[in-house]
One Martini backbone bead per residue (centre of mass of N, CA, C, O) as a GRO file, in nm:
protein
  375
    1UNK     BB    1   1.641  -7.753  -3.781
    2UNK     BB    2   1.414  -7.825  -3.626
    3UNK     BB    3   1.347  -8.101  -3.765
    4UNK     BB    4   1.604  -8.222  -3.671
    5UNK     BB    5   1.636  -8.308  -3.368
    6UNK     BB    6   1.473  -8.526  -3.311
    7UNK     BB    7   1.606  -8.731  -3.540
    8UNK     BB    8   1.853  -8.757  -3.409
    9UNK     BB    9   1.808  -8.829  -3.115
   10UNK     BB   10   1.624  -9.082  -3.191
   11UNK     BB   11   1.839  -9.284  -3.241
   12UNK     BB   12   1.900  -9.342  -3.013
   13UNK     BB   13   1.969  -9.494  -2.726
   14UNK     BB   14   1.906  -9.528  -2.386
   15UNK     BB   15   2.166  -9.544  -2.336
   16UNK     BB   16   2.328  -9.363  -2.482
   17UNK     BB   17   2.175  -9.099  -2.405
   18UNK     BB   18   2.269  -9.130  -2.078
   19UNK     BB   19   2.545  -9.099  -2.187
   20UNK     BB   20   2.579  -8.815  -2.285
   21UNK     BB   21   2.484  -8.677  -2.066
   22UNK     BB   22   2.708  -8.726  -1.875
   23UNK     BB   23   2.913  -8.550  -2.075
   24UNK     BB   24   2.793  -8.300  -2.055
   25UNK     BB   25   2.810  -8.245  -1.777
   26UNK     BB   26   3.115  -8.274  -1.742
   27UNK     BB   27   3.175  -8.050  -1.955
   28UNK     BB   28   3.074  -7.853  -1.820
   29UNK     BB   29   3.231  -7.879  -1.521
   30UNK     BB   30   3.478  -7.801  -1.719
   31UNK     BB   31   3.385  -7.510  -1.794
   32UNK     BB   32   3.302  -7.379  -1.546
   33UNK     BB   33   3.615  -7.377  -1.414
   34UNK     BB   34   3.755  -7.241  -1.675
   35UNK     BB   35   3.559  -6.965  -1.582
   36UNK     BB   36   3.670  -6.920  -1.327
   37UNK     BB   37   3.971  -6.941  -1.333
   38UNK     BB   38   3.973  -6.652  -1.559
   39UNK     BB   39   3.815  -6.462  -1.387
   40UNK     BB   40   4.004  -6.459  -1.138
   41UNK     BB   41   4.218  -6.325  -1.308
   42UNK     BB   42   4.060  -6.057  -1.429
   43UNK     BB   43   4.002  -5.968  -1.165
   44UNK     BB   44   4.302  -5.904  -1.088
   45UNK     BB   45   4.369  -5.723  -1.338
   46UNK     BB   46   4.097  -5.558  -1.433
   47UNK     BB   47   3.991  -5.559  -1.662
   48UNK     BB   48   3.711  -5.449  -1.739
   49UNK     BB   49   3.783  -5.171  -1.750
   50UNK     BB   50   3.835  -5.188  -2.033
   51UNK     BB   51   3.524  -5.264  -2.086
   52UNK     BB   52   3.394  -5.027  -1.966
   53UNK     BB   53   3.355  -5.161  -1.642
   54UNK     BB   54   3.328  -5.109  -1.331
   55UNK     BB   55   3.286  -5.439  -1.290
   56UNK     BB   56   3.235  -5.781  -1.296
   57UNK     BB   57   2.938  -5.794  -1.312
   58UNK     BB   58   2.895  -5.628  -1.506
   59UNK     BB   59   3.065  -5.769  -1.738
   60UNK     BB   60   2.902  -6.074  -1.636
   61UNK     BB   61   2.643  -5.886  -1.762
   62UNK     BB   62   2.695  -5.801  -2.037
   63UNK     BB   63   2.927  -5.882  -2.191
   64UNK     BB   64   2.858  -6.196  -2.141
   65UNK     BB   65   2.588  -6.280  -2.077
   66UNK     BB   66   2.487  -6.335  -1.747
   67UNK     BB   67   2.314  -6.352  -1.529
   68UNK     BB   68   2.275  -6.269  -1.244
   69UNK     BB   69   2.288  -6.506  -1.081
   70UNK     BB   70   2.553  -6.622  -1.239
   71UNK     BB   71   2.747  -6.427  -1.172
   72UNK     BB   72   2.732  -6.418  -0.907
   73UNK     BB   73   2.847  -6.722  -0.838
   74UNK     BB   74   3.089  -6.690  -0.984
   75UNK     BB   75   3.234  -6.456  -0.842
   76UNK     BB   76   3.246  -6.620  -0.556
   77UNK     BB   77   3.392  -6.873  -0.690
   78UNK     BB   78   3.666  -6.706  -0.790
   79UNK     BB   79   3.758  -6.559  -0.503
   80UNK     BB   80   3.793  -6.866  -0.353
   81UNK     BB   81   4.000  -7.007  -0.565
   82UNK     BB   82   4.237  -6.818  -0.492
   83UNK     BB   83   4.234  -6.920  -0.194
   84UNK     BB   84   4.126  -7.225  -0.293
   85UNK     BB   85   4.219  -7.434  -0.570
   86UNK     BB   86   4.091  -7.733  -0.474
   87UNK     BB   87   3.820  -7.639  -0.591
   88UNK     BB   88   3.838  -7.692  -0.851
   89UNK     BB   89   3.820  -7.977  -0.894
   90UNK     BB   90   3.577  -8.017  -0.752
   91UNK     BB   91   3.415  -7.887  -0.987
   92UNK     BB   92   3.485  -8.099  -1.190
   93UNK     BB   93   3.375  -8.377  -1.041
   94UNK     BB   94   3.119  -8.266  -0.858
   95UNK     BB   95   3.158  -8.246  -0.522
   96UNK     BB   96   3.097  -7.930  -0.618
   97UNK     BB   97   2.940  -7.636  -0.614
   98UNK     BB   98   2.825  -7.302  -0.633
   99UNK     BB   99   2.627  -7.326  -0.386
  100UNK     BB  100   2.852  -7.450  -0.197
  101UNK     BB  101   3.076  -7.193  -0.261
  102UNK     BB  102   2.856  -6.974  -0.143
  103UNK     BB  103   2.815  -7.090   0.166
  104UNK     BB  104   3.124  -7.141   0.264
  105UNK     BB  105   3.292  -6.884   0.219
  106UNK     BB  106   3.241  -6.729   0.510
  107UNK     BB  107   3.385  -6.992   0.654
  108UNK     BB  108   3.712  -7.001   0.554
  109UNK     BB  109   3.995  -7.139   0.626
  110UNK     BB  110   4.319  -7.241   0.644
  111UNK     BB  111   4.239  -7.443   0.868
  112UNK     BB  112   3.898  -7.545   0.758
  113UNK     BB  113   3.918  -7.642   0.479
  114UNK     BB  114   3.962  -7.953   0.454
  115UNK     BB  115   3.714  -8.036   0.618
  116UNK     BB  116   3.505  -7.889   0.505
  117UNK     BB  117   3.500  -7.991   0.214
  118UNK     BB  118   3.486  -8.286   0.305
  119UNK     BB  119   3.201  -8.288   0.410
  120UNK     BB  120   3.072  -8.146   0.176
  121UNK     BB  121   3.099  -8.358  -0.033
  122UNK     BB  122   2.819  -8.447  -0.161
  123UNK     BB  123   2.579  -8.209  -0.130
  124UNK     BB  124   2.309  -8.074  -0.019
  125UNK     BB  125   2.234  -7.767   0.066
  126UNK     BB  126   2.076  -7.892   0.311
  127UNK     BB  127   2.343  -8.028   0.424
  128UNK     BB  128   2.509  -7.809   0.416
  129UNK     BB  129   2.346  -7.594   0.626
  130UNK     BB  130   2.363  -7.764   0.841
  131UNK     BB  131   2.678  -7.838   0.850
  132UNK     BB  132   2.689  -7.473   0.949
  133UNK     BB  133   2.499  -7.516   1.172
  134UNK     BB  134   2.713  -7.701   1.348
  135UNK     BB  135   2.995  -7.534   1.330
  136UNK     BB  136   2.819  -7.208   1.312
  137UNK     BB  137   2.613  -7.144   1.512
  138UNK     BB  138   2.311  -6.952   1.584
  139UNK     BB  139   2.094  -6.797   1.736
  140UNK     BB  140   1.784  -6.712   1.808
  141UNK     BB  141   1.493  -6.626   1.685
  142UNK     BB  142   1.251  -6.419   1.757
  143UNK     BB  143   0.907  -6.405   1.775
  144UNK     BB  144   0.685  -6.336   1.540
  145UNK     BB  145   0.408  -6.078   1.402
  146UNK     BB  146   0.380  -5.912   1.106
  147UNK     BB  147   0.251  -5.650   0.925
  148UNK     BB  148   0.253  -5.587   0.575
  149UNK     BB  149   0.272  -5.430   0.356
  150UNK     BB  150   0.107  -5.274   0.077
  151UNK     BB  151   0.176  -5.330  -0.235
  152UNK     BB  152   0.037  -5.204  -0.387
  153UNK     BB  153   0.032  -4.895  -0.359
  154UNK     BB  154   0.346  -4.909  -0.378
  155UNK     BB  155   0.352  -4.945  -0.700
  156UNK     BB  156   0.149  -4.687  -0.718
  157UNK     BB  157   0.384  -4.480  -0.653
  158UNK     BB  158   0.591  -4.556  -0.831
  159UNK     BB  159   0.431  -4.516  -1.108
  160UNK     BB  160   0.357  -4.209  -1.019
  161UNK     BB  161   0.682  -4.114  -0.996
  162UNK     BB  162   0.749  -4.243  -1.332
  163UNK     BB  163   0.568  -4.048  -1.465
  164UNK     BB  164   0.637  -3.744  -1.367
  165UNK     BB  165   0.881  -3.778  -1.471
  166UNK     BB  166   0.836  -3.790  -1.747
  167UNK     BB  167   0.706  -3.523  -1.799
  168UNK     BB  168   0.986  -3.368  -1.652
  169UNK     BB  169   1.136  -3.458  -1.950
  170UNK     BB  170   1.279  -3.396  -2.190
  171UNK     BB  171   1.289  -3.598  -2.451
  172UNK     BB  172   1.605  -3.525  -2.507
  173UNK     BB  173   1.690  -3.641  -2.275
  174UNK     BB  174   1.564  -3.907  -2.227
  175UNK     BB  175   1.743  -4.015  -2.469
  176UNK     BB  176   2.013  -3.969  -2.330
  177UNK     BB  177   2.006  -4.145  -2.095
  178UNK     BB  178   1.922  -4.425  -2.233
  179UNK     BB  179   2.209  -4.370  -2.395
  180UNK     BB  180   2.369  -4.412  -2.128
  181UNK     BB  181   2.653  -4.631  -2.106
  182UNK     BB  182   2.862  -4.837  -2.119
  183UNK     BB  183   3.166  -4.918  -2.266
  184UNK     BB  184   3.154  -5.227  -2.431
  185UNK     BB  185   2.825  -5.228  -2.334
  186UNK     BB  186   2.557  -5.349  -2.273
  187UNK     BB  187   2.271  -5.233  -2.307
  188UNK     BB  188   2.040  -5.062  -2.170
  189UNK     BB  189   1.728  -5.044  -2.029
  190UNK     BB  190   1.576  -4.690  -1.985
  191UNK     BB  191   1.350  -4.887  -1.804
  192UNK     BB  192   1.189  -4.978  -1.554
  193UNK     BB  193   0.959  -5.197  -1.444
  194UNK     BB  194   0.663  -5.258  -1.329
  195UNK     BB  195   0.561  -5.419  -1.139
  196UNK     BB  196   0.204  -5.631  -1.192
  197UNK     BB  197   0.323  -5.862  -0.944
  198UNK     BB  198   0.378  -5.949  -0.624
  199UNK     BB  199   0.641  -6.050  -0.496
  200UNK     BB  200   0.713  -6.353  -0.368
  201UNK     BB  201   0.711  -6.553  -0.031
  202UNK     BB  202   0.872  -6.741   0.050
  203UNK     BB  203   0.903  -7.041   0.212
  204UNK     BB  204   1.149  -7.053   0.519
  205UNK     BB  205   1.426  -7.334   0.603
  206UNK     BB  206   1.651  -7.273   0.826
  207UNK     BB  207   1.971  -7.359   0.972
  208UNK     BB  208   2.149  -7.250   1.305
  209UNK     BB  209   2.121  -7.491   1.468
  210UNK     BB  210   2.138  -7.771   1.640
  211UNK     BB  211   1.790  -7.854   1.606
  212UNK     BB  212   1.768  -7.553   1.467
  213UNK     BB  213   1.516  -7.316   1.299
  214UNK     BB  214   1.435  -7.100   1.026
  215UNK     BB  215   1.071  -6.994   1.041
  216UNK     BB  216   0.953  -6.832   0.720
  217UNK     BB  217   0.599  -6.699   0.659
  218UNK     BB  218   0.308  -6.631   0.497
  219UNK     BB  219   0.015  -6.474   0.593
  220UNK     BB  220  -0.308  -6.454   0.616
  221UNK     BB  221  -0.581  -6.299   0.821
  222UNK     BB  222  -0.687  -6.599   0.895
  223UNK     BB  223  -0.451  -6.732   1.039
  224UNK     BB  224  -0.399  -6.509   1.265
  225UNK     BB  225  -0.689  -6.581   1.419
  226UNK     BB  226  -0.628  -6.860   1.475
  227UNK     BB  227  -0.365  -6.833   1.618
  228UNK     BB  228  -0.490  -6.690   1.856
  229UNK     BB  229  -0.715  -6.875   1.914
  230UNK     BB  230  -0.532  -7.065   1.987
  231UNK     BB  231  -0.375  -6.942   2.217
  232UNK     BB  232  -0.636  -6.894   2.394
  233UNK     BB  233  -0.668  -7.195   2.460
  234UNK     BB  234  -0.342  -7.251   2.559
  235UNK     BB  235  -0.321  -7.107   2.819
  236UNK     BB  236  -0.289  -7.312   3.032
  237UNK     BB  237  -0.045  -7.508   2.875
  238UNK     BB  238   0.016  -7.173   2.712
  239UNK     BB  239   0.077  -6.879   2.854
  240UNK     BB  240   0.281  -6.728   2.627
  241UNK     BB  241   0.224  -6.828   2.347
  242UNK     BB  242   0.394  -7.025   2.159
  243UNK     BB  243   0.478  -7.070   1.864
  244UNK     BB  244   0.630  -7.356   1.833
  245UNK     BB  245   0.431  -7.511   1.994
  246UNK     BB  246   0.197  -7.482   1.849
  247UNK     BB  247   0.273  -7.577   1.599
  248UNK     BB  248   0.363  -7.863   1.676
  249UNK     BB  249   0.091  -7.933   1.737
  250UNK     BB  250  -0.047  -7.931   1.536
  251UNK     BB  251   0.073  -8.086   1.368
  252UNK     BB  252   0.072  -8.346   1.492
  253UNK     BB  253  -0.266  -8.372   1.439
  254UNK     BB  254  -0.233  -8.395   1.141
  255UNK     BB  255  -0.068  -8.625   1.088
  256UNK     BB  256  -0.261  -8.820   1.229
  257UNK     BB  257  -0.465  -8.793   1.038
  258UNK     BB  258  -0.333  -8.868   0.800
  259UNK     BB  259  -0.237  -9.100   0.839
  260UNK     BB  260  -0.478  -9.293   0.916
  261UNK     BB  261  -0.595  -9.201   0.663
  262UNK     BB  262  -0.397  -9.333   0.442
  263UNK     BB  263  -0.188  -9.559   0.652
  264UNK     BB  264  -0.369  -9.667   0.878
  265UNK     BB  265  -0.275  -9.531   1.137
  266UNK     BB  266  -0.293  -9.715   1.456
  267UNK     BB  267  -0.282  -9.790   1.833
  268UNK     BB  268  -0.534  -9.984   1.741
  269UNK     BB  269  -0.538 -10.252   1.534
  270UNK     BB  270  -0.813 -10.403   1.339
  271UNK     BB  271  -0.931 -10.659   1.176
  272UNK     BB  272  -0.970 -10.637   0.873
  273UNK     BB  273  -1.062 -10.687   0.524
  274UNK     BB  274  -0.988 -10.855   0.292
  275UNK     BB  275  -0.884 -10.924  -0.010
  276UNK     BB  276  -0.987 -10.955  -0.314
  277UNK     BB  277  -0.904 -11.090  -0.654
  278UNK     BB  278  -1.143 -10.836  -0.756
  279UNK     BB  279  -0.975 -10.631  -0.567
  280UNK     BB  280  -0.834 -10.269  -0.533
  281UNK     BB  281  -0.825 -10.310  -0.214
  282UNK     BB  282  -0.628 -10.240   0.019
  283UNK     BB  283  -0.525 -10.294   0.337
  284UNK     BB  284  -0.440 -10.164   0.618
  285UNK     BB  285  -0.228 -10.365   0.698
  286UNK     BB  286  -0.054 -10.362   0.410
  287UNK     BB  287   0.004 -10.036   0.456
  288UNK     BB  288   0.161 -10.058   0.736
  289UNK     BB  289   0.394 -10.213   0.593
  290UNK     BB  290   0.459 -10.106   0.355
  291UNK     BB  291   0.551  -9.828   0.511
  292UNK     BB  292   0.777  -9.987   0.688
  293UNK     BB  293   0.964 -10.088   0.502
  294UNK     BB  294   1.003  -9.804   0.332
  295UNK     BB  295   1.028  -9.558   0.487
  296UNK     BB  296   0.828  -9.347   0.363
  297UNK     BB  297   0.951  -9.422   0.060
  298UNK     BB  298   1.085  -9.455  -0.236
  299UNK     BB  299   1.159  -9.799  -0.363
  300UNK     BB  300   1.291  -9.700  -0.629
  301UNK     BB  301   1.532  -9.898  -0.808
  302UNK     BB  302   1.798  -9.905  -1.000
  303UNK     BB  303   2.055 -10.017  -1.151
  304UNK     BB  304   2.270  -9.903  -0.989
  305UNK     BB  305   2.128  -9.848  -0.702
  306UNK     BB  306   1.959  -9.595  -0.705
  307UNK     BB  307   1.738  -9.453  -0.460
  308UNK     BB  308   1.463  -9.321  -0.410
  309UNK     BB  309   1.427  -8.973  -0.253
  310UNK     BB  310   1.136  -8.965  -0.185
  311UNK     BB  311   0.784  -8.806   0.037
  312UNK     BB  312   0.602  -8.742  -0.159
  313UNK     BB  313   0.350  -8.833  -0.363
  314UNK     BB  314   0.253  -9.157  -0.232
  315UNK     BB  315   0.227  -9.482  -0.357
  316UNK     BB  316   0.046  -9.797  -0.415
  317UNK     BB  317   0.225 -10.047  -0.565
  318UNK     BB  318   0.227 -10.274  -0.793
  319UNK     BB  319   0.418 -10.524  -0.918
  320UNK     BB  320   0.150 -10.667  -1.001
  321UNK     BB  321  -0.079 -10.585  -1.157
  322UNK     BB  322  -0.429 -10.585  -1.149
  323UNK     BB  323  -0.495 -10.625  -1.440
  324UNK     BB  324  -0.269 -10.904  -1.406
  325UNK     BB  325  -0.336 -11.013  -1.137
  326UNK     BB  326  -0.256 -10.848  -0.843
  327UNK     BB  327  -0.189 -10.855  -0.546
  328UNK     BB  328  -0.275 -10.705  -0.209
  329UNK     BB  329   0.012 -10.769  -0.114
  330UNK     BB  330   0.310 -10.710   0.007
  331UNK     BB  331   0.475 -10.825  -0.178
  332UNK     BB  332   0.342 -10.665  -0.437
  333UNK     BB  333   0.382 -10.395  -0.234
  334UNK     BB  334   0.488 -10.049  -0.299
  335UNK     BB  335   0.628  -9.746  -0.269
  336UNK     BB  336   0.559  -9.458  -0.468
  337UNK     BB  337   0.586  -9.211  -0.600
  338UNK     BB  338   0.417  -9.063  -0.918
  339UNK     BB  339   0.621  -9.124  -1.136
  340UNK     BB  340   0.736  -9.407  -1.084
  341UNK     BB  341   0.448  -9.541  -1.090
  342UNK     BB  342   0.392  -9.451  -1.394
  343UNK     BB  343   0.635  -9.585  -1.496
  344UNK     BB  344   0.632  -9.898  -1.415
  345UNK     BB  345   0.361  -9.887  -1.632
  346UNK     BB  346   0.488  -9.854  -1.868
  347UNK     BB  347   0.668 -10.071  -1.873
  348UNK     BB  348   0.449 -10.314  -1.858
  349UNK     BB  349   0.224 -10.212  -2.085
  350UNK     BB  350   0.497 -10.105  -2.303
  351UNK     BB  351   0.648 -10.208  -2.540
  352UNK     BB  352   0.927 -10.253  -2.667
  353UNK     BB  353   1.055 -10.203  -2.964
  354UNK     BB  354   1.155 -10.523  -3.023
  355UNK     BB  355   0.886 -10.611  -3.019
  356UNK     BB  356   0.764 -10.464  -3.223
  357UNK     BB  357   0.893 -10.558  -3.433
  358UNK     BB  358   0.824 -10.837  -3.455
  359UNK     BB  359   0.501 -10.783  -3.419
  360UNK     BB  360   0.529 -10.653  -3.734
  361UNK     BB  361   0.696 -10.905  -3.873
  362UNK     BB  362   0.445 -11.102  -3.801
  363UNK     BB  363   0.250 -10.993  -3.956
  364UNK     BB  364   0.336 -10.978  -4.256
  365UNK     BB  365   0.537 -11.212  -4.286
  366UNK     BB  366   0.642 -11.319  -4.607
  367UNK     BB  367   0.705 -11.098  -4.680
  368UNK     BB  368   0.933 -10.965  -4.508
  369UNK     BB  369   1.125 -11.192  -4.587
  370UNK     BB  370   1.163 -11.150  -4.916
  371UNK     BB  371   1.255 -10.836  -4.838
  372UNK     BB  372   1.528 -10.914  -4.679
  373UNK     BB  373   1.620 -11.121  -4.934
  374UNK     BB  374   1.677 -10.959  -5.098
  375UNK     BB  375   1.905 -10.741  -5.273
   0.00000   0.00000   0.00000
């Protein structure tokens, strides 16, 4: 059966499998919805229960074998489309995702319900998120700068009293918990594994009110003293010692250096020495020109006319390469992603299997064209 995968798929056209994939999606987003309206009525009716599950989420996690993160988004989107079915469709579509009736089901209301949707409609997370934080702005939050627990010894004492527990329990009892489960519910694993890498933390960037952000990060304890030692240098200019001052300075700061390095960007250019045409060296001015025409981001667009919108890992791409005689002027250089970079050399390098097969049939010869033409 492995063997069959790549050989179905590999007959495809480049168009076929795009035309599949988007068909995949749909009915994805159809099965979606189909499966959170089933949900909804069965959490109404509390069917759960009868499948030996305390809860619609055991049931949904068990019963049905859905990861915890899938459950909990199913089980938020249920519940909400039971009072604004209007959101079904819009599941269907496209318009919202399971994510979109997360962020915004705690703020829905039969009056602000239709404005909500329609704002939201075709937004990605952060711009839901954002969208919230202008609806239903939140205060600041105070700075702080405080020390986290040591994970380790935590992690060793969790060790050593789920050692204790065990030693202190006879066996039979033991092996009669592990199988102590939900009826008709998928079993559980006996014991909890004690993680043996401190979960990561994430950092986090949330908008609370326009214009406002709420950034927290976990810091090695070499960037504390930093913290401080610039707080200590900027008494003069920052006496309370503001934390977002300060960082928007560093901030400032950091950019101007990086402009400058990659994009060359300076508040007083100087006429630059210009490529020969044996030369793979940009102008500074070509850099800054086409940084300023392409808005900071990739200029690749698609055929359907969608422009990526990556600000990322960006270089400086030739439209005809250097390789093949491309001049770094303005006209020639344009912004790319490091993928779209890749992607439009390979495509300029590499034939299309159409010239590919000519090129095969070229070589053979009359040989190839007897072997056409025979019966």
């Amino acid at each position: 059966m492995a063997s069959e995968f790549p050989t179905a798929l590999g007959r495809l056209s480049d168009e076929q499998l795009v035309a599949e994939v988007s068909r995949l999606a749909r009915s994805e987003r159809g099965a979606t919805a189909e499966l959170i309206a089933h949900l909804a009525e069965l959490d109404a009716r509390r069917l759960y229960l009868g499948a030996g599950c305390a809860s619609l989420f055991v049931y949904c996690t068990q019963a049905l074998r859905l990861s915890e993160h899938e459950a909990y988004n199913r089980i938020e989107a249920a519940r909400v489309v039971r009072r604004f079915p209007r959101m079904l469709e819009m599941l269907r579509d496209g318009s919202v995702n399971l994510t979109t009736i997360r962020l915004l089901s705690p703020h829905l209301t039969l009056e602000n319900c239709q404005t909500l949707l329609a704002a939201a409609a075709g937004q990605s997370r952060r711009e839901v998120e954002e969208l919230i934080a202008r609806r239903f702005p939140q205060p600041p939050v105070p700075s702080s700068v405080r020390k986290l627990p040591d994970l380790s010894s935590a992690r060793a004492t969790r060790a050593s009293l789920a050692a204790s527990d065990l030693r202190s329990t006879p066996l039979g009892e033991t092996e009669a918990k592990a199988r102590t489960v939900d009826p008709g519910c998928a079993t559980r694993p006996p014991f909890s594994k004690v993680p043996t890498t401190p979960p990561s933390r994430r950092a986090l960037v949330s908008p609370l009110a326009p214009n406002q952000y709420k950034v927290t990060f976990t810091a090695e304890a070499d960037m504390c003293q930093k913290l401080r030692h610039a707080q200590d240098l900027l008494r003069h200019q920052v006496p309370d010692g503001n934390l977002p001052e300060i960082f928007d300075r560093a901030l400032s700061a950091l950019i101007d250096a990086l402009e400058s390095k990659k994009l060359a960007a300076t508040q007083h250019p100087r006429l630059g020495r210009t490529a020969s045409a044996d030369s793979r060296h940009i102008p500074a001015a070509v850099k800054r020109a086409v940084w300023l025409r392409d808005g900071g981001r990739c200029a690749f667009v698609a055929k359907d006319g969608r422009r990526c919108a990556e600000r990322g890992l960006l270089e400086f791409h030739h439209g005809r390469p250097y390789a093949a005689g491309g001049e770094a002027s303005v006209a020639n250089v344009a912004l790319r992603c490091r993928p779209h970079n890749g992607h439009e050399a390979a495509l300029y390098f590499r034939p299309t299997r159409a010239v590919l097969a000519e090129r095969i049939g070229t070589r053979s010869g009359t040989s190839t064209e007897v072997a056409s033409a025979a019966p």
